[in-house]
Backbone as JSON, one array per atom type, in Angstrom:
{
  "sequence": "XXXXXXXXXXXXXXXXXXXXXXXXXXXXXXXXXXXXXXXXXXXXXXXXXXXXXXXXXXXXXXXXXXXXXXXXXXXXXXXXXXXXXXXXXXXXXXXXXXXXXXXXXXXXXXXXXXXXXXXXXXXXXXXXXXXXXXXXXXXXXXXXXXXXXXXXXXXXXXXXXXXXXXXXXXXXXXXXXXXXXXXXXXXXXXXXXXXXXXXXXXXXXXXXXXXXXXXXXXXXXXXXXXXX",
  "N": [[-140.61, -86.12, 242.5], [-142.13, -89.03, 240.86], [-141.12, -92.39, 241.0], [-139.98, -94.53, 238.04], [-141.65, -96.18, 237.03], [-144.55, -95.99, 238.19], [-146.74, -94.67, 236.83], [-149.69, -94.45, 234.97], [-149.41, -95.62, 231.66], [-151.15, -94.91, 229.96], [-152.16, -92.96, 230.6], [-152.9, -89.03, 229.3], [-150.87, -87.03, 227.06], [-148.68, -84.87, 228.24], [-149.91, -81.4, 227.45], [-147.83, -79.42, 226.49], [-145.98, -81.19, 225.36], [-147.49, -82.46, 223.56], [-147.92, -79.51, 221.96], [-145.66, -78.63, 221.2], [-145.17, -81.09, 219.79], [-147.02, -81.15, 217.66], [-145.9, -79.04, 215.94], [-143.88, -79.34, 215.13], [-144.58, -81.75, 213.09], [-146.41, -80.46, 211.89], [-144.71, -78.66, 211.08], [-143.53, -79.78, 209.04], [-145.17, -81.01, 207.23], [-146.19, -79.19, 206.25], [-144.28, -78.21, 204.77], [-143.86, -80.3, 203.01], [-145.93, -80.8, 201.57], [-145.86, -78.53, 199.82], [-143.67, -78.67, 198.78], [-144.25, -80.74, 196.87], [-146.36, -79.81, 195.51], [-148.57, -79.18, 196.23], [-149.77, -77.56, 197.72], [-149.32, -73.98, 198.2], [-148.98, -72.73, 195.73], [-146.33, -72.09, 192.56], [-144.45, -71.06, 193.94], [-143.72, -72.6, 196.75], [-142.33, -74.75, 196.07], [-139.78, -74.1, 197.25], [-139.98, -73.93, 199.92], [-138.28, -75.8, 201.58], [-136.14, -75.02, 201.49], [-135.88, -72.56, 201.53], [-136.55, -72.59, 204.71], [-134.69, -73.9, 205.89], [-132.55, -72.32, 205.06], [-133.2, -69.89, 206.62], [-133.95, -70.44, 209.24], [-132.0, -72.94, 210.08], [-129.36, -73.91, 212.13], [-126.24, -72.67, 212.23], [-122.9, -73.28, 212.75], [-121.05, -71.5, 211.46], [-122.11, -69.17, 211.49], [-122.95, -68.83, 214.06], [-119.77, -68.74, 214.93], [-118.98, -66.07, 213.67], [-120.61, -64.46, 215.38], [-119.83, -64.74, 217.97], [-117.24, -63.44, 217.65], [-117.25, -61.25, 216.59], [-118.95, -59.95, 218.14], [-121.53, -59.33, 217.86], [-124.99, -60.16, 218.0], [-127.52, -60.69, 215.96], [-130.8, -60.27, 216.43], [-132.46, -62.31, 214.69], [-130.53, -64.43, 214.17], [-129.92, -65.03, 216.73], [-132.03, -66.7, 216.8], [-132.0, -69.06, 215.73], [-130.64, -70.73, 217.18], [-132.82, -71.89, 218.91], [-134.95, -72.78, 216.92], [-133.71, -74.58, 215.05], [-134.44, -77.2, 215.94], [-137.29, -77.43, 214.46], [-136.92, -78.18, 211.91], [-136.91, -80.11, 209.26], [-134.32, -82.53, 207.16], [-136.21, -84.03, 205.92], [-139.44, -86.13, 205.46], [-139.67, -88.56, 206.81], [-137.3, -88.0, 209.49], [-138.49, -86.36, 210.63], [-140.4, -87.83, 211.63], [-140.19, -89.67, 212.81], [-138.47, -87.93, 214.78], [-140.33, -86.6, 215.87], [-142.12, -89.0, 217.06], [-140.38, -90.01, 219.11], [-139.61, -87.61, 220.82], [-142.63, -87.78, 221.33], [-142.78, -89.9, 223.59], [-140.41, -89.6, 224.85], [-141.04, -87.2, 226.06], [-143.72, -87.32, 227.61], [-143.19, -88.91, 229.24], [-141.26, -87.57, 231.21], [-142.34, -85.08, 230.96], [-144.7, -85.65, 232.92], [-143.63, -86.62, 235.43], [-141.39, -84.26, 235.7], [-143.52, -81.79, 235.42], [-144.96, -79.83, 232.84], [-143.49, -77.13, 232.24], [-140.83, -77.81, 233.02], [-140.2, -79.57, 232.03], [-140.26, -78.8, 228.41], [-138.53, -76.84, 228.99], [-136.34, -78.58, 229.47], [-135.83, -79.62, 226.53], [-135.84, -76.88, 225.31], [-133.38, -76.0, 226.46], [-132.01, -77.72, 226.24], [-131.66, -78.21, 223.49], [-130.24, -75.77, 223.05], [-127.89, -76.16, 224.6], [-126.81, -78.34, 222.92], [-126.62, -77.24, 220.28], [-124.66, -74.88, 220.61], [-121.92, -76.69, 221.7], [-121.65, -78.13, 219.84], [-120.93, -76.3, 217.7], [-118.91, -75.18, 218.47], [-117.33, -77.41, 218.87], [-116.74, -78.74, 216.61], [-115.82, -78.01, 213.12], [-117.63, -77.9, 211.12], [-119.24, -77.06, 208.3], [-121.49, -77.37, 207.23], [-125.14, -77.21, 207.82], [-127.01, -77.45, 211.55], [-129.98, -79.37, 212.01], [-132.64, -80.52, 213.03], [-135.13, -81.85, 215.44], [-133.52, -83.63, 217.03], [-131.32, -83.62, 218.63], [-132.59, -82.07, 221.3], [-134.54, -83.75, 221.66], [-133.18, -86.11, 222.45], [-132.14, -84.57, 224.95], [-134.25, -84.79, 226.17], [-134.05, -87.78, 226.67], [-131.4, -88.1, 228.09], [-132.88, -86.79, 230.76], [-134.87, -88.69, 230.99], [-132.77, -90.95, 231.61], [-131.73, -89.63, 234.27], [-133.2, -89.82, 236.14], [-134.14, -92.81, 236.12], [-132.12, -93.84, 236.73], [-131.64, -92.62, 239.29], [-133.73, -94.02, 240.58], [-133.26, -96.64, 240.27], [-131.2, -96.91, 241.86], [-132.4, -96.47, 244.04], [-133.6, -98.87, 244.38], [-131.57, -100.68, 245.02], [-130.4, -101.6, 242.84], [-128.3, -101.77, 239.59], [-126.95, -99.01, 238.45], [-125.91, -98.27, 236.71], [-127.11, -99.44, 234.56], [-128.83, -97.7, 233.63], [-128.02, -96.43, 231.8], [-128.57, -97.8, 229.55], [-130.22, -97.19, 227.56], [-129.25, -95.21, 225.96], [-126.76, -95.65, 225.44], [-127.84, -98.29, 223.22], [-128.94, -96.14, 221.26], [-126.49, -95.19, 220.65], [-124.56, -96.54, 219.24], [-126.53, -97.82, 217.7], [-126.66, -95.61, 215.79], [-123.9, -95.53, 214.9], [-123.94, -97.75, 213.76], [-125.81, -97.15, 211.49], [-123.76, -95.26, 210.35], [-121.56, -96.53, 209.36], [-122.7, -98.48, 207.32], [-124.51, -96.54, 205.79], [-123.02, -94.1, 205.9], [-122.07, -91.49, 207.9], [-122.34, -88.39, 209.65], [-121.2, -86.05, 211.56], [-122.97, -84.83, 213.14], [-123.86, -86.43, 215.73], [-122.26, -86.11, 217.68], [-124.0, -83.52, 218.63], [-126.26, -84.92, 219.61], [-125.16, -85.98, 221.54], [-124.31, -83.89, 223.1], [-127.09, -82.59, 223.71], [-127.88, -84.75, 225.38], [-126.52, -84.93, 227.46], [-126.95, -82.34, 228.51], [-129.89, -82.89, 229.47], [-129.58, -84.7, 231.16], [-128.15, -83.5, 232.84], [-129.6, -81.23, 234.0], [-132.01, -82.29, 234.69], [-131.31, -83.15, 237.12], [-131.45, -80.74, 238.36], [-133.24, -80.06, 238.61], [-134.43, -81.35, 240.2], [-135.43, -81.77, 243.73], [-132.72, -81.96, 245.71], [-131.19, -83.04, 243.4], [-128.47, -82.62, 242.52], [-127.07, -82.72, 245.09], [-127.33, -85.29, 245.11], [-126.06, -86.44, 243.0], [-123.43, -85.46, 242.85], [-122.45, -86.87, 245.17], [-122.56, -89.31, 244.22], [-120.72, -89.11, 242.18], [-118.33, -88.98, 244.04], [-117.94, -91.18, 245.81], [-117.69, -93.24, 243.95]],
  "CA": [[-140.45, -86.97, 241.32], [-142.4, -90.28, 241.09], [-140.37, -93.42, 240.43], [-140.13, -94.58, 236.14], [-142.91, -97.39, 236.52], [-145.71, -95.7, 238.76], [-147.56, -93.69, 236.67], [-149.99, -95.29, 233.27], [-149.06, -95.26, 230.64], [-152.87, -94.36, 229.04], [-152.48, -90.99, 230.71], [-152.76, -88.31, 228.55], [-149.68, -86.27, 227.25], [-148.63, -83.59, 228.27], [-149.62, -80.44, 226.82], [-146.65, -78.36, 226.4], [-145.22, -81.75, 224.53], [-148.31, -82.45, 222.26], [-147.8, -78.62, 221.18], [-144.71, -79.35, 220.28], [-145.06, -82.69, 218.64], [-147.74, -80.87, 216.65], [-145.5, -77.9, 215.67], [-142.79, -79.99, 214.61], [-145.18, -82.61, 211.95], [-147.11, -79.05, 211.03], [-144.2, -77.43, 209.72], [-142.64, -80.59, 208.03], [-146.31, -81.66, 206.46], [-146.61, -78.11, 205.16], [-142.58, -77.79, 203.22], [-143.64, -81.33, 202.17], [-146.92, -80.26, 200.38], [-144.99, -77.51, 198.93], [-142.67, -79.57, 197.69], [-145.47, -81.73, 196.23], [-146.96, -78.96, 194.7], [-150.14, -79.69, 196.96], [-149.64, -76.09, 198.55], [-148.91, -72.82, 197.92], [-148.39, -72.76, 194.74], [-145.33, -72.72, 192.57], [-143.01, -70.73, 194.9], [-143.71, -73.4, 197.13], [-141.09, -75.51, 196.01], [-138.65, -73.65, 197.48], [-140.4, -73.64, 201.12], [-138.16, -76.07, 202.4], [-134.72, -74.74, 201.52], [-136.14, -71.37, 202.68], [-136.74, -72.77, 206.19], [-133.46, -74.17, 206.48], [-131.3, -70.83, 205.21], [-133.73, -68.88, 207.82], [-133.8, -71.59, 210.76], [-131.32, -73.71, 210.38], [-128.44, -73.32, 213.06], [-124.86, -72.36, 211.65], [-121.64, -72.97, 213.68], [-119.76, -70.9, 210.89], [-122.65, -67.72, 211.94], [-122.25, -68.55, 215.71], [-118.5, -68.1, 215.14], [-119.1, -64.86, 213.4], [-121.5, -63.71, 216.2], [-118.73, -64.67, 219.05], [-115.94, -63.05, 217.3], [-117.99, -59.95, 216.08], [-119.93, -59.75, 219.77], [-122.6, -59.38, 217.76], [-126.0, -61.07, 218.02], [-128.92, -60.16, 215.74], [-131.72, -61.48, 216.66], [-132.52, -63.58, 213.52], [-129.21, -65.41, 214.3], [-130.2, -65.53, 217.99], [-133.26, -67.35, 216.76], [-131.8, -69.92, 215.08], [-130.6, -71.64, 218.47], [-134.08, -72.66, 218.97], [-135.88, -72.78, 215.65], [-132.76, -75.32, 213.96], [-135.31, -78.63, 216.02], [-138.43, -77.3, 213.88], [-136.44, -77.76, 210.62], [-136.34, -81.35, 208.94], [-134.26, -82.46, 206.1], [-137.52, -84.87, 205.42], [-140.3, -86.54, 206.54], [-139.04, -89.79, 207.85], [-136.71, -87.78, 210.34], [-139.21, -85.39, 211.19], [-141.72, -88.29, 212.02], [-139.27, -90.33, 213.86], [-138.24, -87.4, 215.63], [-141.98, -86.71, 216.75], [-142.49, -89.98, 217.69], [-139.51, -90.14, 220.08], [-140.26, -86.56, 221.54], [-143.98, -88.01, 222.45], [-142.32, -91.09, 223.84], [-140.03, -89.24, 226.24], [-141.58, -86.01, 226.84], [-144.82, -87.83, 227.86], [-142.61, -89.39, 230.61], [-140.69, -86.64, 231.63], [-143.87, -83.99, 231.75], [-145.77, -86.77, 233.84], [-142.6, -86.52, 236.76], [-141.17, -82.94, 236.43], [-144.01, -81.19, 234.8], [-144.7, -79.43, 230.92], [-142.79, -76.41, 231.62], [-139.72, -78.64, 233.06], [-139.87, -80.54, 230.21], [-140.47, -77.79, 228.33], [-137.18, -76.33, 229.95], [-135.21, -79.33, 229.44], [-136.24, -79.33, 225.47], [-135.03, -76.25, 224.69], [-131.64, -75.56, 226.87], [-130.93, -78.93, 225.48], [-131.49, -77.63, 222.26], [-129.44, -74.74, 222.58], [-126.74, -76.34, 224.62], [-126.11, -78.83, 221.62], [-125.83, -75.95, 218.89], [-123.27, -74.38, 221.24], [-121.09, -77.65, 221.64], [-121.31, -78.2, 217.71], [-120.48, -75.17, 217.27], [-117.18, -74.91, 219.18], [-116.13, -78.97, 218.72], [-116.6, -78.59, 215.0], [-115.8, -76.64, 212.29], [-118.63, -77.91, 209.81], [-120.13, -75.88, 207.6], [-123.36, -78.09, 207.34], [-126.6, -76.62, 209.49], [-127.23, -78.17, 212.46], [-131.37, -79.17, 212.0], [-133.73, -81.82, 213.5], [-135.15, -82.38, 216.9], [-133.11, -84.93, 217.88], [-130.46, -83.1, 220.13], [-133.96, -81.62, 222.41], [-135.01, -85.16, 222.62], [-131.48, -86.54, 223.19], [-131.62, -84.19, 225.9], [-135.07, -85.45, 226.93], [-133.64, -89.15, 227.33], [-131.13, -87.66, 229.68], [-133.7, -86.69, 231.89], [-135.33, -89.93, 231.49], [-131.89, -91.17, 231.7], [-131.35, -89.65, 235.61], [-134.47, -90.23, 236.37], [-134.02, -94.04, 236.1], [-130.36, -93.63, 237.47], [-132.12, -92.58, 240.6], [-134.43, -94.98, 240.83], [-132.24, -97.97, 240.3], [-129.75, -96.69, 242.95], [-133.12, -96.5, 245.39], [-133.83, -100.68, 244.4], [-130.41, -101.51, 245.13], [-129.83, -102.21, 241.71], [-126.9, -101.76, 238.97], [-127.67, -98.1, 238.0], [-125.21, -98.25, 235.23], [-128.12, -100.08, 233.76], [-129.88, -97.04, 233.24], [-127.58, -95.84, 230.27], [-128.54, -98.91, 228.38], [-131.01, -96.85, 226.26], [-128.28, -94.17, 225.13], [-125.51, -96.66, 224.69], [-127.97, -98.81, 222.26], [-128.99, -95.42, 220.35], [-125.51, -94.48, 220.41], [-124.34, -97.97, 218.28], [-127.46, -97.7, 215.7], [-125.85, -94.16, 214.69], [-122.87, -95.59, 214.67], [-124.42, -98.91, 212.26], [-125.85, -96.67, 210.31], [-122.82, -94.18, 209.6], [-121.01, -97.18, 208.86], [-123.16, -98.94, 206.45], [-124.63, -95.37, 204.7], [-122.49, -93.15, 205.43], [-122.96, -90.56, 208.41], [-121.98, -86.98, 209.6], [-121.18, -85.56, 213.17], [-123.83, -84.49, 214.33], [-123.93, -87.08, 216.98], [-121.87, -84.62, 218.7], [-125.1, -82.88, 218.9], [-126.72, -85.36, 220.44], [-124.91, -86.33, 222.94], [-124.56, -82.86, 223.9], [-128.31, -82.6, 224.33], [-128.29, -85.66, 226.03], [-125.53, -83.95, 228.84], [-127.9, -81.12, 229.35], [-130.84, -82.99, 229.58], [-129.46, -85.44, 232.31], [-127.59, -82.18, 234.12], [-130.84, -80.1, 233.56], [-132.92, -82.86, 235.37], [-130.44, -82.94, 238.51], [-130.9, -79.6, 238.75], [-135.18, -79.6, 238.49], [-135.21, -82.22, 240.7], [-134.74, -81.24, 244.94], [-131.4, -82.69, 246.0], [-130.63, -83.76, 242.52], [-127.23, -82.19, 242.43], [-126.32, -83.5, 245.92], [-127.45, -86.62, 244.95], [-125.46, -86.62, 241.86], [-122.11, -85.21, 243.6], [-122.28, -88.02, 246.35], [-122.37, -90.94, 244.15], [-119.47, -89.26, 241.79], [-117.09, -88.37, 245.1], [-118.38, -92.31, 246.57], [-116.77, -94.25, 242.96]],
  "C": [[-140.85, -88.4, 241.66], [-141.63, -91.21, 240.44], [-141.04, -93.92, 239.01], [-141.79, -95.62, 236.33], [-144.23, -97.1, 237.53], [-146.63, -95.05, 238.03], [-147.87, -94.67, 235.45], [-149.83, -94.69, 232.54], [-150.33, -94.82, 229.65], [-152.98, -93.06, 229.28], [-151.99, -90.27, 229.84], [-150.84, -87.48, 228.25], [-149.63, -85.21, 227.44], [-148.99, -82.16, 227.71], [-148.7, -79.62, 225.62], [-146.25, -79.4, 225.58], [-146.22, -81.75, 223.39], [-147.98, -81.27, 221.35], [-146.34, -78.73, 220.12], [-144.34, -80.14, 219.54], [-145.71, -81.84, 216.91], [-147.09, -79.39, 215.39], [-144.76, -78.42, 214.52], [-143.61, -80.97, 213.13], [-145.85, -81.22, 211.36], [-146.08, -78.54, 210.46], [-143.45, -78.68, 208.79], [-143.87, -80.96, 206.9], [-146.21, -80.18, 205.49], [-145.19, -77.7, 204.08], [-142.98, -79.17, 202.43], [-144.56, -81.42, 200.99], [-146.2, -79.51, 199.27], [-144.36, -77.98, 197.97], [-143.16, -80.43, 196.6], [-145.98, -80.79, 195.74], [-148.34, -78.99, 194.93], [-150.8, -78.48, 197.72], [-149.22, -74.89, 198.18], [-148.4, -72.41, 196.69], [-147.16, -73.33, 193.9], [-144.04, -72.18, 193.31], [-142.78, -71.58, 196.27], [-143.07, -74.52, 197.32], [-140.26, -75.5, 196.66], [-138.72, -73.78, 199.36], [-139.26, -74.25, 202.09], [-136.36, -75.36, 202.99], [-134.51, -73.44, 202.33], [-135.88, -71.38, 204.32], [-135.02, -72.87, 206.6], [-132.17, -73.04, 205.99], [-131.85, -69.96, 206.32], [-133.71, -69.48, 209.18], [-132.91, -72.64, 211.37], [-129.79, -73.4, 211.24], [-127.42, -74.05, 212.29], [-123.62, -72.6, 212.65], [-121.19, -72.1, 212.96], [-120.9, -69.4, 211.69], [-122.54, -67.8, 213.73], [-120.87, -68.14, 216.01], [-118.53, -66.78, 214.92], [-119.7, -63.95, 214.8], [-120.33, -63.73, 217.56], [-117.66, -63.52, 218.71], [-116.19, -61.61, 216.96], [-118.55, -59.82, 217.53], [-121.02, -58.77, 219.11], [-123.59, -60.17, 217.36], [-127.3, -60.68, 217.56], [-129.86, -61.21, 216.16], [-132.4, -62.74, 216.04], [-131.65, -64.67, 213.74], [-129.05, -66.52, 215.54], [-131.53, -66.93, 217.73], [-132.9, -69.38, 216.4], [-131.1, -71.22, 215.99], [-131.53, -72.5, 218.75], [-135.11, -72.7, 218.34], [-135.23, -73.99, 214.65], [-134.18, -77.11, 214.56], [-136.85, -79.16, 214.37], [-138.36, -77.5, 212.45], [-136.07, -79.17, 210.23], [-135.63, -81.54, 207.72], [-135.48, -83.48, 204.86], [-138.69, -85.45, 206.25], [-140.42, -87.2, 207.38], [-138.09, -89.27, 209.0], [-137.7, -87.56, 210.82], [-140.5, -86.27, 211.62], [-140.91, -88.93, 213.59], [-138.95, -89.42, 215.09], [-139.8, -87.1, 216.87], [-142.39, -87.99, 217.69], [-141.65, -90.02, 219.61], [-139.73, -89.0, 221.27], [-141.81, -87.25, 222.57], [-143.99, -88.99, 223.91], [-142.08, -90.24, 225.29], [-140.75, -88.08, 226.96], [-142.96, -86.39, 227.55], [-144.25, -87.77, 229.44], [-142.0, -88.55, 231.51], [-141.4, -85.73, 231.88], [-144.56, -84.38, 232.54], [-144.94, -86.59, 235.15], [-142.24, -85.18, 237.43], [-142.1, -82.0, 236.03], [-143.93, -80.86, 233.38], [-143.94, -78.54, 231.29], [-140.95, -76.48, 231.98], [-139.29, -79.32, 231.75], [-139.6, -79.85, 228.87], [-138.71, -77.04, 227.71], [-135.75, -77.32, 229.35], [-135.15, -79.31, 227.46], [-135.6, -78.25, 224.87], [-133.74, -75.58, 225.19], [-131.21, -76.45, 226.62], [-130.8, -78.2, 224.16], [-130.4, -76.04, 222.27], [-127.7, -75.47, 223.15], [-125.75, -77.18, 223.76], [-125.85, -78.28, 220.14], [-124.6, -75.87, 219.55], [-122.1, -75.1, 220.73], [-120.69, -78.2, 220.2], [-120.77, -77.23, 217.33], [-118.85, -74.54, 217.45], [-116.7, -76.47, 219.01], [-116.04, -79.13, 217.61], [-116.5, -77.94, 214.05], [-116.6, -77.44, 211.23], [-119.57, -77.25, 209.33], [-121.92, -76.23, 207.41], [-124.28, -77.7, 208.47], [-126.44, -77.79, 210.19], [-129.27, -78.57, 212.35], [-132.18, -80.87, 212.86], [-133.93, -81.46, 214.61], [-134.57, -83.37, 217.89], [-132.15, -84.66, 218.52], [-131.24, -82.73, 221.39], [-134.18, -83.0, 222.74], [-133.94, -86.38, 223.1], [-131.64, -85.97, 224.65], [-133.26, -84.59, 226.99], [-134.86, -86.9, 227.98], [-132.71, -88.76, 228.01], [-131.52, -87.54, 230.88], [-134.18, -87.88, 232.34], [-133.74, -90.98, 232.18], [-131.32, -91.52, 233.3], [-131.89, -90.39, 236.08], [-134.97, -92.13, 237.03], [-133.09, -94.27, 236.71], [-130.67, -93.72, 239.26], [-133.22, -94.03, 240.95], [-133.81, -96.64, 241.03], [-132.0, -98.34, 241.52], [-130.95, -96.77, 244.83], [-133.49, -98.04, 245.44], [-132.69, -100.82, 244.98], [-129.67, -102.42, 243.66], [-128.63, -101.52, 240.6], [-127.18, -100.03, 238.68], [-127.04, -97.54, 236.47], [-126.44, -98.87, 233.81], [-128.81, -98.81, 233.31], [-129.07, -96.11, 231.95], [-127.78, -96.91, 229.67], [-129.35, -98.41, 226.94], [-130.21, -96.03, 225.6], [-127.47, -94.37, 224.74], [-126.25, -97.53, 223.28], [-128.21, -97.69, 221.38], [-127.73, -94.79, 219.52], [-125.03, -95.52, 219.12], [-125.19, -98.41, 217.36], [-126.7, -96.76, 215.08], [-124.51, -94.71, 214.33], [-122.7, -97.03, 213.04], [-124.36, -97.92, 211.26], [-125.2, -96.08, 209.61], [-122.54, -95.37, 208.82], [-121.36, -98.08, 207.41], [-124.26, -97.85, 205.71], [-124.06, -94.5, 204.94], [-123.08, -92.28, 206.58], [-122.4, -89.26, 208.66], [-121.5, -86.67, 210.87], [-122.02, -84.39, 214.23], [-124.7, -85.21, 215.54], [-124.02, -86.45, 218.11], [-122.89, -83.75, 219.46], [-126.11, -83.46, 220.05], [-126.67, -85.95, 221.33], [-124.36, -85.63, 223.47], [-125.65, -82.65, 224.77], [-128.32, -83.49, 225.36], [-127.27, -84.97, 227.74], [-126.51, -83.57, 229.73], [-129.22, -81.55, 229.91], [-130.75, -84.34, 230.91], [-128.9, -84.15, 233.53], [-128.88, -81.18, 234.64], [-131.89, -81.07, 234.87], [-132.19, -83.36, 236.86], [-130.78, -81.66, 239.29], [-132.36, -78.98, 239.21], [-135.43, -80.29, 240.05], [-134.4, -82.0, 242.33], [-134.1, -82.61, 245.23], [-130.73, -83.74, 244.8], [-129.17, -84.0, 242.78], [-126.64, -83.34, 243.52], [-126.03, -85.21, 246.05], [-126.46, -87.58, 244.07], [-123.55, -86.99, 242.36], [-121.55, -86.5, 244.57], [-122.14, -89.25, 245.84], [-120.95, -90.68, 243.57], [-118.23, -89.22, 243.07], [-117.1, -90.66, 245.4], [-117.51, -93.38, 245.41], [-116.11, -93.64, 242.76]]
}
């Protein structure tokens, strides 16, 4: 793993993230046509609500599936199909953006199918955690628990690096503490929901996830918590 500020920033992105960037604006451009009546006709309307009864991740159907110990696979799907699912376009751009942002950085250090990796066991480990810390009936949808769990990675990543300057390394949550206090603006002045929760699940997995990619993360990790 090369330290945060060695590599340019002109180099290409990753692969494995572009596909994904492009997956994610392709299926929001095409429910938004729909919706616009620019596409598929007039059952087209309906494209987007469709997506989100077929893709959108349920805590109340994950309870069912625990409690029943059963898991169709449609249900299974919906773990890692709820990112690909916006309630508009302005998330679903924002979210893209942020994805290219970190996953750029993070495929450039641990590779695309690390990144990859970290992307969607973030994404599933923040259904989970929603799923069991909340009883809300509202889907779980966006990309922004996967790339929560991206800035984790970037998160260590920087953590380590700090701690090899001799510098504060607490500094390196400064980007997840200021994202954490916009969500928290914005609930406050429109009104917000809890699926934070979500994303600072992802964000867990995606700092634990990149300990775990990276040789002697763990020990690295273990030694500073035992040391404060």
């Amino acid at each position: 793993m090369s330290d945060p500020d060695l590599t340019s920033p002109v180099n290409p992105i990753p692969p494995v993230v572009l596909a994904l960037f492009i997956v994610i604006l392709g299926v929001e451009v095409t429910v938004s046509l729909g919706a616009h009546g620019l596409a598929g006709g007039p059952t087209a309307v309906g494209w987007r609500l469709d997506a989100l009864q077929r893709y959108a991740f349920s805590g109340e159907i994950f309870d069912w599936m625990v409690q029943t110990r059963r898991f169709p696979p449609e249900h299974l799907l919906r773990l890692v199909s709820y990112p690909f699912v916006h309630a508009n376009f302005t998330q679903a751009l924002f979210a893209g953006v942020m994805l290219l942002a970190l996953g750029k950085f993070v495929g450039e250090r641990l590779g695309g199918l690390r990144a990859l990796a970290i992307f969607v066991l973030s994404a599933i480990a923040a259904a989970v955690v929603f799923a069991v810390i909340t009883d809300s009936p509202a889907p779980l949808i966006g990309a922004f628990p996967p790339v929560y769990g991206l800035i984790g990675a970037f998160t260590y990543m920087l953590w380590v690096h700090l701690g090899r300057t001799g510098e504060r390394q607490l500094q390196a949550f400064r980007l997840i503490g200021l994202l954490m206090a916009l969500q928290l603006l914005f609930g406050v002045l429109f009104g917000g929901d809890i699926t934070w929760i979500a994303d600072i699940a992802g964000f867990v997995a995606g700092f634990a996830l990149c300990a775990a990619f990276v040789p002697g993360g763990w020990q690295r990790l273990i030694g500073y918590m035992r040391r404060d």
